[in-house]
C-alpha positions as CSV (number, residue, x, y, z in Angstrom):
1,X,27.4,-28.1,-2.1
2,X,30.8,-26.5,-2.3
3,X,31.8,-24.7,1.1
4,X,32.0,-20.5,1.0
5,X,35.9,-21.1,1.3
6,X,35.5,-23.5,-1.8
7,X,33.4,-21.1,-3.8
8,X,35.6,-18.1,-3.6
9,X,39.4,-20.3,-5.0
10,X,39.0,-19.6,-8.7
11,X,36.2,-18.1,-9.8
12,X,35.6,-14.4,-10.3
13,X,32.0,-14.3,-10.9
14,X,30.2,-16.3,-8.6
15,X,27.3,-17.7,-11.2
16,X,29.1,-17.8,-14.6
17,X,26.8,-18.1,-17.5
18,X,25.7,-21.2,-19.2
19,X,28.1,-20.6,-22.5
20,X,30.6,-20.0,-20.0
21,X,30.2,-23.1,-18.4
22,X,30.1,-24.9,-21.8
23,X,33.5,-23.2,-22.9
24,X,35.5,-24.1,-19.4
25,X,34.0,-27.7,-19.3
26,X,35.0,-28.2,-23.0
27,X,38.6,-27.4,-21.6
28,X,38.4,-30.0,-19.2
29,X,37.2,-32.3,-21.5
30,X,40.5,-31.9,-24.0
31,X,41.9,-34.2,-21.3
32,X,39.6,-36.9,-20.5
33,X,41.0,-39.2,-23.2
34,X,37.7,-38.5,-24.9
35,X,39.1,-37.6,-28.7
36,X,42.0,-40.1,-30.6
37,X,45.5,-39.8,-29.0
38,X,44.5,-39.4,-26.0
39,X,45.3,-41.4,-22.9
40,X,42.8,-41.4,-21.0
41,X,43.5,-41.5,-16.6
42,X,41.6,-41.2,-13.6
43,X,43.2,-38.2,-12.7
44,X,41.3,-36.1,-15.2
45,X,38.0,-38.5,-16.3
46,X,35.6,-37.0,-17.1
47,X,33.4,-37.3,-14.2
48,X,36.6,-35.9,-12.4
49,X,36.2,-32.9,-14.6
50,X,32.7,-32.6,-13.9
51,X,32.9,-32.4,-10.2
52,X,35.9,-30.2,-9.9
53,X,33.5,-27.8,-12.0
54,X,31.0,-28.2,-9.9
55,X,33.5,-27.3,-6.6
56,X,34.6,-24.2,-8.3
57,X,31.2,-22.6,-9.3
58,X,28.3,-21.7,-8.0
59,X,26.2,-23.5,-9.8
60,X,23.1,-23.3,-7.3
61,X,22.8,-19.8,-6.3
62,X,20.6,-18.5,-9.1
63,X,19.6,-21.7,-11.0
64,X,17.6,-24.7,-9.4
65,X,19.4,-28.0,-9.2
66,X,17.5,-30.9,-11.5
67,X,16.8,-33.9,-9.2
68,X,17.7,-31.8,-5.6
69,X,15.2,-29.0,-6.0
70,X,12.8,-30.5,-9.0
71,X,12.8,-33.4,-11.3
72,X,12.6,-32.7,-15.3
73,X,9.1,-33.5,-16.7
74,X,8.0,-37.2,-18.3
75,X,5.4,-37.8,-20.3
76,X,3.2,-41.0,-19.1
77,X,1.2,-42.9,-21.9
78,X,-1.9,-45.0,-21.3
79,X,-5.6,-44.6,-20.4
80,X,-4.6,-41.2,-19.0
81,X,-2.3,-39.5,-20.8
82,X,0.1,-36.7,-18.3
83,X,2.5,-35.0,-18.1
84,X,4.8,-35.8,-14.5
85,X,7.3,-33.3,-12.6
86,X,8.5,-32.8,-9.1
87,X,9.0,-29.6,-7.3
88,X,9.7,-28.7,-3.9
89,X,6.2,-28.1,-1.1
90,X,7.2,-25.4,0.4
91,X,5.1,-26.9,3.3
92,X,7.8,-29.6,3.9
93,X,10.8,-28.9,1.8
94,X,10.2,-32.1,0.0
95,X,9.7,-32.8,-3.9
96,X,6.2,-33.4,-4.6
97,X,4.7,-34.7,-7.8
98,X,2.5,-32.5,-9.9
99,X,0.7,-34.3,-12.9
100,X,-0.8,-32.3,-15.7
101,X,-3.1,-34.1,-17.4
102,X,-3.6,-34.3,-21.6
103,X,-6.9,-36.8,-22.2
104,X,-8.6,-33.4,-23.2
105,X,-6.1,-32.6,-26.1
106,X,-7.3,-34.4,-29.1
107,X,-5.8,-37.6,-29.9
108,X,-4.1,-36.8,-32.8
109,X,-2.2,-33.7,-31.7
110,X,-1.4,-35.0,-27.9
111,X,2.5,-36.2,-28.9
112,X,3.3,-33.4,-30.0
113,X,1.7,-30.8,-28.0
114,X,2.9,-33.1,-25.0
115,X,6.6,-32.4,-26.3
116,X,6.3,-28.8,-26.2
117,X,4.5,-28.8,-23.3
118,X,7.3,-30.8,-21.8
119,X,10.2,-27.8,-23.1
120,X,8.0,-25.1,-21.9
121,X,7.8,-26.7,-18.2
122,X,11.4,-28.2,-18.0
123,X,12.5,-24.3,-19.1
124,X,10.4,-22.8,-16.6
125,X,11.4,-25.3,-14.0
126,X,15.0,-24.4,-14.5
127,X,14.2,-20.4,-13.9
128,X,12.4,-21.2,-10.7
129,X,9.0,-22.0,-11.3
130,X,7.2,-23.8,-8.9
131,X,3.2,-23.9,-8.9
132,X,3.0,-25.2,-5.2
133,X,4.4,-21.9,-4.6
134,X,2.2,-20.4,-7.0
135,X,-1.0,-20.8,-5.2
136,X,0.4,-18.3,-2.3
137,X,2.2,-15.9,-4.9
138,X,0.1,-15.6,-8.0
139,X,3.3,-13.0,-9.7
140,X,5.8,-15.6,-8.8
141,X,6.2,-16.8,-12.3
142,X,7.4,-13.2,-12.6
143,X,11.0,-12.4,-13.5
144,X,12.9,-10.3,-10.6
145,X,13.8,-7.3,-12.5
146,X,10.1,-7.5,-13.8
147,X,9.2,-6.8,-10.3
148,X,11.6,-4.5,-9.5
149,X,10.7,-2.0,-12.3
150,X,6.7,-2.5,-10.9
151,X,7.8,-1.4,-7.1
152,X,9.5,1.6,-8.5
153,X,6.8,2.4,-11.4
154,X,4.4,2.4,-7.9
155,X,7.2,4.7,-5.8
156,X,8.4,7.3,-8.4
157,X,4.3,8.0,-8.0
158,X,3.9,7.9,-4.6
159,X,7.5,9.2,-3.4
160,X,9.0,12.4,-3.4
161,X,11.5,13.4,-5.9
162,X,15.1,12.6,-3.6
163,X,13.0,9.9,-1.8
164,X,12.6,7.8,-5.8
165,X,15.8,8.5,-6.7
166,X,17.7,6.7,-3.3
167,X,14.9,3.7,-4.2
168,X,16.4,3.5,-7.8
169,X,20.0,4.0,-6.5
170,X,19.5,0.7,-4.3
171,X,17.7,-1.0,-7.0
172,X,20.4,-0.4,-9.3
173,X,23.1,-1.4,-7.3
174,X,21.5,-4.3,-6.3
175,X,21.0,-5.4,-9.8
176,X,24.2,-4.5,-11.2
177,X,25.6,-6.7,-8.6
178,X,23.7,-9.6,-9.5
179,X,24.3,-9.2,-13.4
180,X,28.1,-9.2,-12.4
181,X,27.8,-12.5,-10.6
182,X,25.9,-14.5,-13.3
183,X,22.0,-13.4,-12.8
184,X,20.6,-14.2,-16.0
185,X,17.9,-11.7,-16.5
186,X,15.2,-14.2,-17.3
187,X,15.2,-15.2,-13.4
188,X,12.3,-15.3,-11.8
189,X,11.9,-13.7,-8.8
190,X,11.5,-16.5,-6.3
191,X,15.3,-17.3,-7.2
192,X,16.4,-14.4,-5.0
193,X,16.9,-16.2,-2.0
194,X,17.9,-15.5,1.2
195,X,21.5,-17.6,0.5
196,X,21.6,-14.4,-2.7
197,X,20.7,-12.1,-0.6
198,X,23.6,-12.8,2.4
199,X,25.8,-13.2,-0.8
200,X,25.1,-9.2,-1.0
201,X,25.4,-7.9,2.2
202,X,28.4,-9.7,2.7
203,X,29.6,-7.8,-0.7
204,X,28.6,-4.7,1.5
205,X,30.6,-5.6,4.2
206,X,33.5,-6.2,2.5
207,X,33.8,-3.3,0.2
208,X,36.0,-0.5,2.3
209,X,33.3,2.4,-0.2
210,X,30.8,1.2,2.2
211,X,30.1,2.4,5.9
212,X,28.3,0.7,8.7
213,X,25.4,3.5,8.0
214,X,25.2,2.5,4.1
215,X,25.4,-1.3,5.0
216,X,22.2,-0.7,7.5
217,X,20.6,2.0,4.6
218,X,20.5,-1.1,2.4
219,X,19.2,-3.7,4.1
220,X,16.7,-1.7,5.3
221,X,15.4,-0.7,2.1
222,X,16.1,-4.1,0.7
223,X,13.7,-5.9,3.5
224,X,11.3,-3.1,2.9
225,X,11.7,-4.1,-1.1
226,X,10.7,-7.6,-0.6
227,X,7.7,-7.2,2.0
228,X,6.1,-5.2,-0.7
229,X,6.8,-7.5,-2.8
230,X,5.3,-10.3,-0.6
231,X,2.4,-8.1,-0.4
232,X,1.8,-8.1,-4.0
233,X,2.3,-11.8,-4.4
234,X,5.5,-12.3,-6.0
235,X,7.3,-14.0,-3.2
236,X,6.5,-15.6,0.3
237,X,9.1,-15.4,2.5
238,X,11.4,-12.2,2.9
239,X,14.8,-13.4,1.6
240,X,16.7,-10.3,3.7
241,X,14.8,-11.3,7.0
242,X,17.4,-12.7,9.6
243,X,20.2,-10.3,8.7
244,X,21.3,-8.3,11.5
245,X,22.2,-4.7,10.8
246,X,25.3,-3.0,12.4
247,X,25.8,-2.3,15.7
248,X,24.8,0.9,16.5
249,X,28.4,2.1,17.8
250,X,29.9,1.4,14.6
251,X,27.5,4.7,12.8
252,X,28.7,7.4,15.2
253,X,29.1,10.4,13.6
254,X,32.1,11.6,12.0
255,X,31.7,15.2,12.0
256,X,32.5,17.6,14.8
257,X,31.9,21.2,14.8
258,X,33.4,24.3,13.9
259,X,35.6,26.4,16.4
260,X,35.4,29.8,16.7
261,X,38.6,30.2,14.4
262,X,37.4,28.2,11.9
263,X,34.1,30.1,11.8
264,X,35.7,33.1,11.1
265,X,38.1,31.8,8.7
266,X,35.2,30.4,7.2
267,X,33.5,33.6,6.7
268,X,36.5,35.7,6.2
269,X,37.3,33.4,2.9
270,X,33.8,33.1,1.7
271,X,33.4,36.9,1.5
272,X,36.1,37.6,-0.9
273,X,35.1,34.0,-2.8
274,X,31.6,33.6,-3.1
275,X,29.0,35.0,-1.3
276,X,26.3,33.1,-2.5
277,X,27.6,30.4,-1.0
278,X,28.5,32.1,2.2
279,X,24.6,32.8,2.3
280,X,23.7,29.2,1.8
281,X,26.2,28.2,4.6
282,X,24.6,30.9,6.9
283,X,21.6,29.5,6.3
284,X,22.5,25.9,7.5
285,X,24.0,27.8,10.4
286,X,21.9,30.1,11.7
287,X,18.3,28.8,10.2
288,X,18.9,24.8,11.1
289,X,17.9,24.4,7.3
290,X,18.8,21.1,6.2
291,X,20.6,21.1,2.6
292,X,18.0,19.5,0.3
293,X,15.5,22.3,1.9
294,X,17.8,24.6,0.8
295,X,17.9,23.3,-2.3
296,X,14.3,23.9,-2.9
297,X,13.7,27.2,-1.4
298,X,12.0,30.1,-3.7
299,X,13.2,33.5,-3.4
300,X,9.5,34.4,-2.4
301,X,10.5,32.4,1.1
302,X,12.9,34.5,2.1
303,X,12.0,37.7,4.0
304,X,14.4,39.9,4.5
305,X,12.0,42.5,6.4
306,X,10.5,40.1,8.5
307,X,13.5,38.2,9.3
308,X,12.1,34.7,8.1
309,X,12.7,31.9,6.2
310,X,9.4,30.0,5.2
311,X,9.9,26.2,4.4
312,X,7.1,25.3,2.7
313,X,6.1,21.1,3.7
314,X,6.2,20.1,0.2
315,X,10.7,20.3,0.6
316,X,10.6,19.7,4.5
317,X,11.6,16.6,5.6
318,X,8.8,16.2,7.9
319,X,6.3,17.5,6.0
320,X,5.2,20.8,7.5
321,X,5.5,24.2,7.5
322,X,7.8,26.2,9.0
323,X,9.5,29.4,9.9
324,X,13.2,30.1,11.1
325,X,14.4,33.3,12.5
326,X,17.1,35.4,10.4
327,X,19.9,36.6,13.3
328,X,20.5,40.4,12.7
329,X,24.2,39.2,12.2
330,X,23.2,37.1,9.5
331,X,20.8,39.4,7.5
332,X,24.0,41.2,5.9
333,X,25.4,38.5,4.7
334,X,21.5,37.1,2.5
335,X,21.3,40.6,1.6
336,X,23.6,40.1,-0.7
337,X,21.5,38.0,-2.6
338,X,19.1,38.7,-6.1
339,X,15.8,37.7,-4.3
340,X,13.7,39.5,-7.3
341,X,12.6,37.1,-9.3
342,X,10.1,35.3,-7.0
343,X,9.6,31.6,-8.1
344,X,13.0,31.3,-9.0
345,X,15.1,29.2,-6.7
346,X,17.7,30.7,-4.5
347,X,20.3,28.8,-5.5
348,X,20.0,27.8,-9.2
349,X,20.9,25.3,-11.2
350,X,24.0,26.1,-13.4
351,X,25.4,23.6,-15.4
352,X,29.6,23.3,-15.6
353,X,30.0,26.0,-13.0
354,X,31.3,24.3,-9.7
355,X,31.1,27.8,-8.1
356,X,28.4,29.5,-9.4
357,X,25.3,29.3,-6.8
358,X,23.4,32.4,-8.0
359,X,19.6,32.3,-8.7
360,X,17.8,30.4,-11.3
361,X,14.7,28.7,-13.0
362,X,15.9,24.8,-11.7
363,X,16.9,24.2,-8.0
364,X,20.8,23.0,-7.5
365,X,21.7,19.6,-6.5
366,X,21.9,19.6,-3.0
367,X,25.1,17.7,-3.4
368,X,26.1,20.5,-4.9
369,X,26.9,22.0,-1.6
370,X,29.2,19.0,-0.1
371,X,30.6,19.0,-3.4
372,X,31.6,23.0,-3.2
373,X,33.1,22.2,0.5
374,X,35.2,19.4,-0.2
375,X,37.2,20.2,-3.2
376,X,36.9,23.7,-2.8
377,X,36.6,25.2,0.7
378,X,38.3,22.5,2.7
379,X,42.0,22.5,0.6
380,X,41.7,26.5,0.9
381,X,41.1,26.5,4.6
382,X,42.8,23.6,5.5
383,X,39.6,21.8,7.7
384,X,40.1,18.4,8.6
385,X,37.6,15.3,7.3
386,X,35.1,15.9,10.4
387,X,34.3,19.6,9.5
388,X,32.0,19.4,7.0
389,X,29.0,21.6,5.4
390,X,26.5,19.7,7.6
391,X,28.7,20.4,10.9
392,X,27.3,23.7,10.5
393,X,24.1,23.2,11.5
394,X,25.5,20.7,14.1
395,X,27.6,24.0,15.1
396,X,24.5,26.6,15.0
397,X,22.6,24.6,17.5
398,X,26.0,24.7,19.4
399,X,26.8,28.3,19.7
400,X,23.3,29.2,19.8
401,X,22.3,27.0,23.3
402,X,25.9,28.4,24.4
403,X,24.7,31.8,24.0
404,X,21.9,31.4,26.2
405,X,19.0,30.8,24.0
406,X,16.4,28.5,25.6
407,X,16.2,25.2,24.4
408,X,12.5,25.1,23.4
409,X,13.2,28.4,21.3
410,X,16.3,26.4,19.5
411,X,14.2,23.5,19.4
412,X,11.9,26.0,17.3
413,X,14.4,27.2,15.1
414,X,15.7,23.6,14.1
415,X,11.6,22.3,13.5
416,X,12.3,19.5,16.1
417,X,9.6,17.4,17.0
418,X,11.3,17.3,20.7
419,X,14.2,18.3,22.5
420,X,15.7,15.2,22.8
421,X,16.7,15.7,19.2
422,X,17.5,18.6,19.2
423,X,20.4,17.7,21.5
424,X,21.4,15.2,19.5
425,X,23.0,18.4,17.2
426,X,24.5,19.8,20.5
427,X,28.4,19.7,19.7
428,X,30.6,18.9,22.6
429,X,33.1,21.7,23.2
430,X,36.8,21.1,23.7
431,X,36.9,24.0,26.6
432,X,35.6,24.0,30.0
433,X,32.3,25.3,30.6
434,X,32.4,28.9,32.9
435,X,29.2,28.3,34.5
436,X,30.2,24.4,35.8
437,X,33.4,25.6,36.5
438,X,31.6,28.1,38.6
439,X,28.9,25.8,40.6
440,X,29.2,25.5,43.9
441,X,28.5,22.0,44.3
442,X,30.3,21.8,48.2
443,X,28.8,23.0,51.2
444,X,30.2,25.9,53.0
């Protein structure tokens, strides 16, 4: 087996397909002193050919290896007529023979059905079958995408509408990855092993698009991905268990919050430009709404009377329901809103209008919202990378504990199960704090 270092020389896909294979090794062959007027040299033989090939491709990722991980089926003639392969116990890691026997196929047909036979397990062989394995996993004659398009049939069901679409984000990318290094789409699933699957996180890694946070977010949902499928008796082993996720200092934030300039910079712009907007950042602000709840709110949930916002627990992210206090210094600012339609959402969906966040019959993308910030707000007002739409809720918790509010009552406002999270959101402030600088902490 050709070392990671070896794998990685020449080859830019990892697994090339069979008819690529054929072409490259028919260039080696032009060589081999194989066709007249040739001179033939042990420099480029043909087995030379062979095993240089071999070096540069992964030809074992994907594709079981005749005679390593099974031996092709023969046909054995006599009083007992079978049919004779070896596959791997998964007990031992050794090849084991399986017979299949024939005596009960009519004399007259038995050659020839013994022939096809033969094709039909030497094919499924080279895809991954193994029946040893079979008896554990009933699906594992399955192919892999097979079984990824039955985990998310069962999620889309059983999943919320942002929850499915992450699943089928991961799924995709995880499959479009393995397409672009030679998966052949007839795979079974058991061929996903965990040498593919460190293959893929190591992709993660090395891919500057991905984060520590997005690295973890994977493997997470990838492990989670394959115990259901171990539960439904595709595969036995988990092929992501082992992999260590990223240290924990490595998914700091990267947001900070909003000084008191760039608060009112913030608003000051957003007045003139678009209100709506304003309103939906004031909300994140003041309310501790997070932006897919935003998203989803009706008009019906805001109260402008009673000074509330109700999240109902079908958008919450925790599944209950709550209600947030509307500041008397923010009430100005939703007032400006068209609240009389209802069921309509708050902030509609409009399509080929970056800016446009009035009401309408089909919620906005919450992306929508980061989208608006960064290639609208944050050129205009000049904030750096760290300020973001989110760092004003991170900022709300901020200014609201600084003003004196009692944590539980914050604690409230954000729907925290406990205040331990809640001061997770607590910014840390670049000035000195009066009341510390104040203590007397000597004796007299």
């Amino acid at each position: 087996m050709a070392s990671r270092k070896d794998e990685q020389i020449e080859s830019p896909r990892l697994f090339p397909s069979n008819s690529q294979r054929n072409r490259e090794l028919e260039g080696n062959l032009v060589k081999t002193g194989t066709k007249p007027g040739q001179h033939f040299s042990l420099h480029n033989s043909l087995y030379d050919s062979l095993q240089e090939l071999c070096k540069e491709k992964k030809m074992y990722f994907f594709k079981p290896v005749a005679y390593i991980d099974y031996k092709p089926p023969t046909l054995c003639k006599g009083k007992v007529w079978f049919i004779s392969f070896y596959v791997k116990d998964p007990s031992t890691g050794k090849l084991r023979r399986v017979r299949i026997k024939l005596n009960h196929i009519p004399a007259a047909e038995r050659k020839k059905a013994a022939k096809e036979l033969m094709a039909t397990y030497a094919e499924r062989l080279s895809l991954g079958w193994n029946p040893l394995v079979q008896r554990e996993t009933p699906r594992a004659t399955r192919k892999a995408f097979d079984a990824y398009a039955h985990f998310l049939r069962v999620k889309e069901k059983e999943s919320e509408l942002e929850t499915y679409s992450c699943y089928r984000s991961y799924v995709k990318v995880f499959q479009e990855w393995l397409l672009e290094e030679g998966f052949d789409e007839a795979s079974l699933i058991g061929t996903v092993s965990h040498e593919v699957a460190l293959a893929f996180m190591d992709h993660l890694d090395d891919d500057p698009k991905y984060s520590a946070r997005t690295y973890n977010n994977y493997l997470s949902f990838l492990g989670t991905l394959h115990s259901w499928l171990i539960e439904k008796g595709y595969i036995s082993t988990n092929p992501f268990d082992g992999i260590k996720r990223k240290p924990r200092k490595l998914m700091q934030k990267k947001r900070r919050v909003l000084n008191n300039e760039e608060l009112a910079a913030l608003v000051k712009h957003l007045q003139k430009e678009n209100q709506e907007y304003l309103a939906a950042c004031m909300i994140c602000y003041s309310c501790f709404v997070r932006p897919k709840e935003i998203a989803l709110l009706r008009c019906k949930d805001i109260d402008l009377e009673a000074q509330t916002i109700f999240v109902r627990k079908e958008i919450a992210k925790n599944d209950n329901d709550s209600f947030r206090t509307i500041p008397d210094a923010v009430v100005p600012i939703l007032s400006k809103l068209d609240l009389s339609r209802p069921d309509w959402f708050v902030f509609g969906k409009h399509n080929g209008d970056a800016c446009d966040f009035s009401p309408g019959r089909e919620p906005i993308s919450h992306k929508k919202f980061s989208d608006y910030w960064f290639h609208r707000l944050r050129p205009a007002l000049g904030f750096p990378e760290a300020v973001q739409f989110y760092s004003l809720k991170d900022t709300g918790i901020t200014n609201m504990a600084t003003a004196g509010v009692a944590i539980n009552l914050v604690q409230q406002q954000a729907d925290h199960s406990n205040v331990a999270i809640t001061s997770i959101y607590l910014g840390r402030k670049p000035e000195a704090d009066a009341k510390i600088k104040q203590a007397a902490i000597l004796p007299k």
